[in-house]
One Martini backbone bead per residue (centre of mass of N, CA, C, O) as a GRO file, in nm:
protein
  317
    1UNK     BB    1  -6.433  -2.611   3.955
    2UNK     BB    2  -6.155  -2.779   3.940
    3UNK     BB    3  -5.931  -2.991   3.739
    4UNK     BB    4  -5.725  -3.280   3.708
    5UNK     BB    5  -5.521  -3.422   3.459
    6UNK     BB    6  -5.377  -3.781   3.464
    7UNK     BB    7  -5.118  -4.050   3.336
    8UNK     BB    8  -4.965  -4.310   3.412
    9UNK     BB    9  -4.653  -4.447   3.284
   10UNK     BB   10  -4.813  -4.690   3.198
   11UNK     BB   11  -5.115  -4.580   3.080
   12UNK     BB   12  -5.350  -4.725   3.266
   13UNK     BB   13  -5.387  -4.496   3.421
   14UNK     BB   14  -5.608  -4.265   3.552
   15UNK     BB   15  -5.633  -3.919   3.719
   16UNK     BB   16  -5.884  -3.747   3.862
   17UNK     BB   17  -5.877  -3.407   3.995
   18UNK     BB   18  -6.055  -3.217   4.236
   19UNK     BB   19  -6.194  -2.867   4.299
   20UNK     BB   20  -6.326  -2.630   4.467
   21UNK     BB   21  -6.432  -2.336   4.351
   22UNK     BB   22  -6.500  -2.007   4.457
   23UNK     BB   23  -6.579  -1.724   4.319
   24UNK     BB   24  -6.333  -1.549   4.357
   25UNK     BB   25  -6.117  -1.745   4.240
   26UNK     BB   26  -6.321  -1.759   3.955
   27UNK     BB   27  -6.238  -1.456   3.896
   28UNK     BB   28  -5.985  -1.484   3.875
   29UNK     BB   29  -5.908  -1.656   3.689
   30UNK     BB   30  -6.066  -1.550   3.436
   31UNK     BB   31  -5.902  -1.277   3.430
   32UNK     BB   32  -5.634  -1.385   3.375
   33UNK     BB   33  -5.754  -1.550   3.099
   34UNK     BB   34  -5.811  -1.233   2.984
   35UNK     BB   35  -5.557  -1.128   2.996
   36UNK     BB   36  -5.375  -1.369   2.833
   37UNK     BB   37  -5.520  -1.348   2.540
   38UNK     BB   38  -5.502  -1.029   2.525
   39UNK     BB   39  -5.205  -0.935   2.659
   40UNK     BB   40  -4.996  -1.127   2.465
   41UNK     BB   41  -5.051  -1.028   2.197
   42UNK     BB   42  -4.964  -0.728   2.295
   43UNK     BB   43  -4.695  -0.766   2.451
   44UNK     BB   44  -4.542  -0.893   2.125
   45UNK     BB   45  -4.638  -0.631   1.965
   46UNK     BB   46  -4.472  -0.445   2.106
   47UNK     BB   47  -4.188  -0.581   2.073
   48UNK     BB   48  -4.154  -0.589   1.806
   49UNK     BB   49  -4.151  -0.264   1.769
   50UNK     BB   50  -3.942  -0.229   1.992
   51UNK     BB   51  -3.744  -0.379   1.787
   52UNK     BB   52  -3.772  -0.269   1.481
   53UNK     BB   53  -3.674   0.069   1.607
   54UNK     BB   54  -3.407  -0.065   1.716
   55UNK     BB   55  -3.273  -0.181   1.404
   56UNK     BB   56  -3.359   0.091   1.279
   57UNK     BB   57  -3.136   0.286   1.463
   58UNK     BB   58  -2.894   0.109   1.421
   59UNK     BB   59  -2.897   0.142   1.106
   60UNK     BB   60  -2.875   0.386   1.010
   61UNK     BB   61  -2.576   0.456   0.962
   62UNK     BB   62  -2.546   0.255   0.788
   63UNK     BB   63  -2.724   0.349   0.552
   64UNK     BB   64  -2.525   0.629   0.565
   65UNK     BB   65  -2.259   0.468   0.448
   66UNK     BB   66  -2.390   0.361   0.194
   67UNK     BB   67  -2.481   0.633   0.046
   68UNK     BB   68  -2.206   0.721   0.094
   69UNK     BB   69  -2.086   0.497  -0.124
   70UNK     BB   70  -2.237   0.527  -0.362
   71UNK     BB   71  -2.127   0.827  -0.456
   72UNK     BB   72  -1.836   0.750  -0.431
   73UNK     BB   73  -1.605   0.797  -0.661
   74UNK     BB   74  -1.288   0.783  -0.834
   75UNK     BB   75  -1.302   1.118  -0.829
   76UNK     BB   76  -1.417   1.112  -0.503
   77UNK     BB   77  -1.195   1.012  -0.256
   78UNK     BB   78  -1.211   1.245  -0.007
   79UNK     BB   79  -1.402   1.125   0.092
   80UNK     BB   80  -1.631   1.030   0.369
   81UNK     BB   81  -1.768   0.865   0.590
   82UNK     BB   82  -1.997   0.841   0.874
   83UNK     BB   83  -1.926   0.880   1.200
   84UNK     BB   84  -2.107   0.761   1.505
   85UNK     BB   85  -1.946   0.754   1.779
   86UNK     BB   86  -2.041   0.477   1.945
   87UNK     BB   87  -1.813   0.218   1.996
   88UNK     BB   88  -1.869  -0.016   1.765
   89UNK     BB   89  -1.891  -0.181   1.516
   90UNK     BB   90  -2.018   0.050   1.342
   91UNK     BB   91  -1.777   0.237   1.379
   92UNK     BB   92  -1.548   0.022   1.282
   93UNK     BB   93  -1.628   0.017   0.990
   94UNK     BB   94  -1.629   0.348   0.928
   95UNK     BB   95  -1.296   0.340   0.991
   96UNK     BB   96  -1.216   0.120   0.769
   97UNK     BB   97  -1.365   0.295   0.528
   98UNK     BB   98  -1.183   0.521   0.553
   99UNK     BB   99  -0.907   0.407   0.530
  100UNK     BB  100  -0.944   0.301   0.271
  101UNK     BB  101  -0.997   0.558   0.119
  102UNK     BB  102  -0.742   0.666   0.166
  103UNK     BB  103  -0.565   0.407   0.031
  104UNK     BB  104  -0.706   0.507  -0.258
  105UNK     BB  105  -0.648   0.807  -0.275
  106UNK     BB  106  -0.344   0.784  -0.282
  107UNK     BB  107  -0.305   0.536  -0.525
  108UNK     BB  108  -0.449   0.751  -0.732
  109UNK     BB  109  -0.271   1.001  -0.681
  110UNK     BB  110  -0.009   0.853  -0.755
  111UNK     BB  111  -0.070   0.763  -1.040
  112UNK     BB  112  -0.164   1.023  -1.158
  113UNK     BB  113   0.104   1.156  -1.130
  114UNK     BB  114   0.278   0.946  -1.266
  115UNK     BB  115   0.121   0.962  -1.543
  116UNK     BB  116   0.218   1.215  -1.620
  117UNK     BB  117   0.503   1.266  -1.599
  118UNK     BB  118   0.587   1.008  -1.787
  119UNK     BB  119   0.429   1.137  -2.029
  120UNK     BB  120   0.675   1.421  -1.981
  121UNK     BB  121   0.915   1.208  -2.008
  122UNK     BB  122   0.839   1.113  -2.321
  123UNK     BB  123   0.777   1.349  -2.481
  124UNK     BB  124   1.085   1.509  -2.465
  125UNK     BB  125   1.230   1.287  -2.675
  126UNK     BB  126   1.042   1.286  -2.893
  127UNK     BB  127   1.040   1.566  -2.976
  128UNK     BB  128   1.330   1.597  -2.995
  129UNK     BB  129   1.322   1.361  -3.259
  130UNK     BB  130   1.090   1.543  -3.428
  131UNK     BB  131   1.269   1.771  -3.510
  132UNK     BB  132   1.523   1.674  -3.621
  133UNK     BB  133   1.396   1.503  -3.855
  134UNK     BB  134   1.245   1.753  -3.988
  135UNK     BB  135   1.528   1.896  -4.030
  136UNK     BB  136   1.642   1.740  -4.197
  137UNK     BB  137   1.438   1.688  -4.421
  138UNK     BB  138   1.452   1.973  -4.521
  139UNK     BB  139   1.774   1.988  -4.447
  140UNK     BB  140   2.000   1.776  -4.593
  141UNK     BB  141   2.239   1.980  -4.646
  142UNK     BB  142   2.301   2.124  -4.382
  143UNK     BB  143   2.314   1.865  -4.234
  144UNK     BB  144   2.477   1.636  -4.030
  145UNK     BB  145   2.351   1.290  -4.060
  146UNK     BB  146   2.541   1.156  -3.813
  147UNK     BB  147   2.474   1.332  -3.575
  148UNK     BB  148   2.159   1.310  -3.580
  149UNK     BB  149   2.142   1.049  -3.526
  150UNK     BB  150   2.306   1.045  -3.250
  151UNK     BB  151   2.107   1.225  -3.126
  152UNK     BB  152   1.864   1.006  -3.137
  153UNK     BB  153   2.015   0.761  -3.032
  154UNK     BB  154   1.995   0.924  -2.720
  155UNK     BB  155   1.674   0.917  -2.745
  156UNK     BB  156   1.646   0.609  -2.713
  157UNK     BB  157   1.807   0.560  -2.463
  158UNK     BB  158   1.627   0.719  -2.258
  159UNK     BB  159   1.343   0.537  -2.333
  160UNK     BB  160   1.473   0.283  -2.283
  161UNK     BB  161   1.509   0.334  -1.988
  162UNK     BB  162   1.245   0.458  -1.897
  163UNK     BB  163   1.062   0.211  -2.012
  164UNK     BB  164   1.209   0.003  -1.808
  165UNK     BB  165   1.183   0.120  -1.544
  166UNK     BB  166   0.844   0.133  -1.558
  167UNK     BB  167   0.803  -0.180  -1.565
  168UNK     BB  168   0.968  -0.213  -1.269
  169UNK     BB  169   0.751  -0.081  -1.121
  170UNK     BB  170   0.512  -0.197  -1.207
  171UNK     BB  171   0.606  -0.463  -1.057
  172UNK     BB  172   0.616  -0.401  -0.806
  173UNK     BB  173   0.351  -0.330  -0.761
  174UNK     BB  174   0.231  -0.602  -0.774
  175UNK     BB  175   0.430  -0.757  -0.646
  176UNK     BB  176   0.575  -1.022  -0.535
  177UNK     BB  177   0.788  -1.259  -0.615
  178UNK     BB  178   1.032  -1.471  -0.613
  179UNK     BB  179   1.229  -1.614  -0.310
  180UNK     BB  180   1.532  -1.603  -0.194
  181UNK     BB  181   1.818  -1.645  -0.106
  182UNK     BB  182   2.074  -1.377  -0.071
  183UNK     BB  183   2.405  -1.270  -0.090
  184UNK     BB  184   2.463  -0.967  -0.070
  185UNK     BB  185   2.792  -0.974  -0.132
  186UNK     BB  186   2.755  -1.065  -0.399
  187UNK     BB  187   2.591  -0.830  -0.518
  188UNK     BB  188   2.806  -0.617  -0.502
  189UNK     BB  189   3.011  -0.728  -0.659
  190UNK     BB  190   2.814  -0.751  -0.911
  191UNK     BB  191   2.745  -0.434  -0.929
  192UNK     BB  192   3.078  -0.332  -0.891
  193UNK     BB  193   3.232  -0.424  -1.066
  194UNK     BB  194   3.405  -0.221  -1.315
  195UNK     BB  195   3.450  -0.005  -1.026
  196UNK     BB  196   3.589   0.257  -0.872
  197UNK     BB  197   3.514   0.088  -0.556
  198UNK     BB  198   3.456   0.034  -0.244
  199UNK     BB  199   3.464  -0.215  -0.051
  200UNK     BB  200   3.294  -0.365   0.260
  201UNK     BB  201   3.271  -0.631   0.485
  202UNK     BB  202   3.076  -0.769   0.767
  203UNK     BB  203   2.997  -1.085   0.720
  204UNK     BB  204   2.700  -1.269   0.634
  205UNK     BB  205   2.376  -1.134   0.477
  206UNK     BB  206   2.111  -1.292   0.435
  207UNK     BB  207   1.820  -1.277   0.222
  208UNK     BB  208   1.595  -1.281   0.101
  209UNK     BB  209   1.501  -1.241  -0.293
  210UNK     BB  210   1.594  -1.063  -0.586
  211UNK     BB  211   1.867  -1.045  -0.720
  212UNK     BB  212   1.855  -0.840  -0.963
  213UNK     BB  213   1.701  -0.631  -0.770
  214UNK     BB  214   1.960  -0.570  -0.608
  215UNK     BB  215   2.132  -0.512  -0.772
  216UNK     BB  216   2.022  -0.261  -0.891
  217UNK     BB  217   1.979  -0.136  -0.587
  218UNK     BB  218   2.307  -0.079  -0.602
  219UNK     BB  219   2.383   0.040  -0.891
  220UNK     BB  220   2.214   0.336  -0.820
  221UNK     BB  221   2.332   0.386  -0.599
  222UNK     BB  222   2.652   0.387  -0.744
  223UNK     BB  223   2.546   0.580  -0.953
  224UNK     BB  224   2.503   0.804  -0.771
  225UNK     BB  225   2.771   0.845  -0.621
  226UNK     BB  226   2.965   0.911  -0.878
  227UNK     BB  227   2.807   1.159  -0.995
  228UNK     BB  228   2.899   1.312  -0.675
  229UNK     BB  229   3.175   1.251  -0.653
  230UNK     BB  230   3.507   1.342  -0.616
  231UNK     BB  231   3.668   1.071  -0.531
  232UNK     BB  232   3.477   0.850  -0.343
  233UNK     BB  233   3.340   0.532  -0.299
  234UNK     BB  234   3.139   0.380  -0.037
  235UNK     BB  235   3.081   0.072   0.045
  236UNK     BB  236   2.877  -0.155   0.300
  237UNK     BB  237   2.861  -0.456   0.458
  238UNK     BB  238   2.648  -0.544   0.723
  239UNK     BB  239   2.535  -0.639   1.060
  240UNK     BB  240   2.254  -0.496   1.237
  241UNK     BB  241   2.058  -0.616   1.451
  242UNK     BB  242   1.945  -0.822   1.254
  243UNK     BB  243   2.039  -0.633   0.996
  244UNK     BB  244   2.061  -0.584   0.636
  245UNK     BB  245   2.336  -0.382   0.560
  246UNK     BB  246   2.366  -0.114   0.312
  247UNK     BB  247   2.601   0.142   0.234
  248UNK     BB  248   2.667   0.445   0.070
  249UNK     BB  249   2.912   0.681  -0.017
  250UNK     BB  250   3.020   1.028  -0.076
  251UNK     BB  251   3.257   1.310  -0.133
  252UNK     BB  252   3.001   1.469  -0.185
  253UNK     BB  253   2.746   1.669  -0.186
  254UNK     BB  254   2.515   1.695   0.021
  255UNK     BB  255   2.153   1.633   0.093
  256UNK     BB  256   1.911   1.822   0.219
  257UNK     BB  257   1.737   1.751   0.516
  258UNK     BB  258   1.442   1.822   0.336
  259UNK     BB  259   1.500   1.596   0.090
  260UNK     BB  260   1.561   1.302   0.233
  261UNK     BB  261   1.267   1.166   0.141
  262UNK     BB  262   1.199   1.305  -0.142
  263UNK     BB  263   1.431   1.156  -0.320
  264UNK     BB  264   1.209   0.879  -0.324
  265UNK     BB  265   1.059   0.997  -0.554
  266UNK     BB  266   0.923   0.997  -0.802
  267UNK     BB  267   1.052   1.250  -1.085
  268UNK     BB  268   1.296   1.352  -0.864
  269UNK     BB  269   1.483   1.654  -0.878
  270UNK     BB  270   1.634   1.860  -0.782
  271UNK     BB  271   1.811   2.193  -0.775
  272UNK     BB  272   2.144   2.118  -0.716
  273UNK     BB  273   2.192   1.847  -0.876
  274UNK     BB  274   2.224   1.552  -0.712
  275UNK     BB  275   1.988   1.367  -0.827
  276UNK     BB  276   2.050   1.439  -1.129
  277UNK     BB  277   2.047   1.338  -1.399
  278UNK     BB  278   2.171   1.264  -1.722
  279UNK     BB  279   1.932   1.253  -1.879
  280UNK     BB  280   1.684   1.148  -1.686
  281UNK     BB  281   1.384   1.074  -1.422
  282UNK     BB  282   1.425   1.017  -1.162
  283UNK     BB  283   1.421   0.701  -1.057
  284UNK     BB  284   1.668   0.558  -0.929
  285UNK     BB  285   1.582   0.596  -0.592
  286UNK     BB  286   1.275   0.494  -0.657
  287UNK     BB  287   1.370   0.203  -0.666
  288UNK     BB  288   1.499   0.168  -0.411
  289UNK     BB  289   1.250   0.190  -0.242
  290UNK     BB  290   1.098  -0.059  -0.390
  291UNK     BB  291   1.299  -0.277  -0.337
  292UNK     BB  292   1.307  -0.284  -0.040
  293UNK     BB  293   0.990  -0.285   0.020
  294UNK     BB  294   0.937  -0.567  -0.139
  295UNK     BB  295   1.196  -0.689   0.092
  296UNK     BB  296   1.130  -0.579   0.398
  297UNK     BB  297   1.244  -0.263   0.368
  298UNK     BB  298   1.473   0.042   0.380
  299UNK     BB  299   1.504   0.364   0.260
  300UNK     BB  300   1.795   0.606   0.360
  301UNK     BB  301   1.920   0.918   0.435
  302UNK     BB  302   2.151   0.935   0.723
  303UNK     BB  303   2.344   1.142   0.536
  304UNK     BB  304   2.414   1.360   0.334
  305UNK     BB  305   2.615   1.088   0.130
  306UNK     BB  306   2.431   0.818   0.275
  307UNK     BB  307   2.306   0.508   0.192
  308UNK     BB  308   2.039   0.324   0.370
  309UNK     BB  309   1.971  -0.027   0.352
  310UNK     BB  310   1.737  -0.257   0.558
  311UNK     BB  311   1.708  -0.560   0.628
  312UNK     BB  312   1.601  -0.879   0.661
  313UNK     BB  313   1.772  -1.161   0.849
  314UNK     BB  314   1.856  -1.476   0.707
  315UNK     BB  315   1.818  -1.742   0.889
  316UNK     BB  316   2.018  -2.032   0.811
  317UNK     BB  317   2.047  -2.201   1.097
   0.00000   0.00000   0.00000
């Protein structure tokens, strides 16, 4: 017998209905519920396992990219996570992770290389200070102390641009200060103030930026031009495309276009003496890349003896 108990909507009444079950039929029925008392939960239990292998596999990449990001030191940044070749999330993880650590191994090993360089470039005024001094101390009556002083004086004088230049740096790589408009044309005409310079204007270019470090930006290019010219440096601003750009170039030996992207890196001095200061740093070039960076621009030797830095041009209107 099947039984089937109902309550009508308004709870008045009950209604019980009932029909004969053969045995065939309740053997049924019995098997059916022997079935589902003991085969939900093995079949809840099956699911749950074949869930647990499956999210323990999926999980492995994660767990060996974890593994292998706690081994990776300071100074063992060359290393990369393993990569699972999978093309899901966590594949594209292990690139982004694989990506940073490019990014962090660049600017550690630049960093390193920076901090050596500028250490052998304070070493050498110093020491050479520290001799002259030295001798003077010993042999009072020989050396000419007039002489010995000037020499020292043109040694602090290297320190001390030297060390301006590296605060300098310093301060671009932390990042962007406040930036205002700033009319190119201005910037050059106080760049070049009081120097035998052509300059030419082209337009009235308007950037974003920091005058003063635009200035730094345009007198460096001019000072390194002046330097290597045989007899004329010329200036020009004008806007292309949509960009404003200064170009400096001089009648002076061009720099070998091998050397045209590393001219701009810090403590780089050529073999030809083309961007050698007297007694500098080799720091003037490597500002103006990271000023023009700094600015949403680029700077770069476009033919033997001419640089050109491009800014985006602010639109006044």
């Amino acid at each position: 017998m099947h039984a089937v108990h109902a309550v009508s909507g308004d709870s008045k009444y009950a209604v019980y209905a009932a029909a004969p079950v053969d045995p065939a039929g309740q053997a049924t029925v019995d098997t059916v519920r022997t079935t589902l008392t003991a085969g939900v939960p093995a079949v809840a239990l099956l699911i749950g396992v074949i869930a647990w292998l499956a999210v323990r596999r999926s999980l492995r990449p994660v767990e060996a990219i974890r593994g292998e990001v706690a081994e990776i030191g300071a100074h063992d940044l060359s290393r990369r996570v393993p990569d699972p070749r999978t093309g899901d999330e966590i594949a594209r993880l292990a690139g982004t992770m694989n990506t940073m650590l490019g990014r962090l191994d660049e600017a550690v090993t630049r960093q390193s290389r920076f901090t050596s360089d500028a250490s052998h470039e304070l070493r050498t005024p110093l020491a050479s200070m520290r001799t002259q001094l030295e001798v003077l101390l010993a042999h009072p009556d020989r050396l000419d102390w007039r002489a010995a002083c000037e020499n020292a004086l043109l040694d602090v004088t290297r320190l001390q641009d030297l060390v301006a230049d590296l605060v300098l740096l310093g301060k671009l790589d932390a990042g962007p200060e406040r930036l205002e408009p700033v009319a190119l044309a201005e910037v050059v005409e106080a760049a070049v103030a009081g120097h035998d310079v052509h300059v030419e204007v082209r337009g009235t270019p308007v950037v974003r930026g920091h005058r003063s470090r635009l200035e730094r930006l345009v007198r460096n290019l001019v000072d390194n031009a002046r330097r290597h010219a045989s007899s004329r440096v010329d200036v020009e601003v004008s806007v292309v495309d949509g960009q404003a750009v200064v170009s400096v170039g001089d009648d002076g030996p061009g720099i070998p276009e091998a050397d045209r992207e590393r001219v701009f890196d810090r403590f780089v001095r050529l073999d030809d003496g083309r961007a050698r200061d007297e007694g500098g740093a080799g720091l003037g070039l490597a500002i103006v890349a990271d000023v023009a960076r700094a600015h949403g621009g680029t700077a770069a030797v476009e033919s033997g003896s001419r640089f050109v830095v491009r800014f985006p041009e602010l639109k006044t209107s």
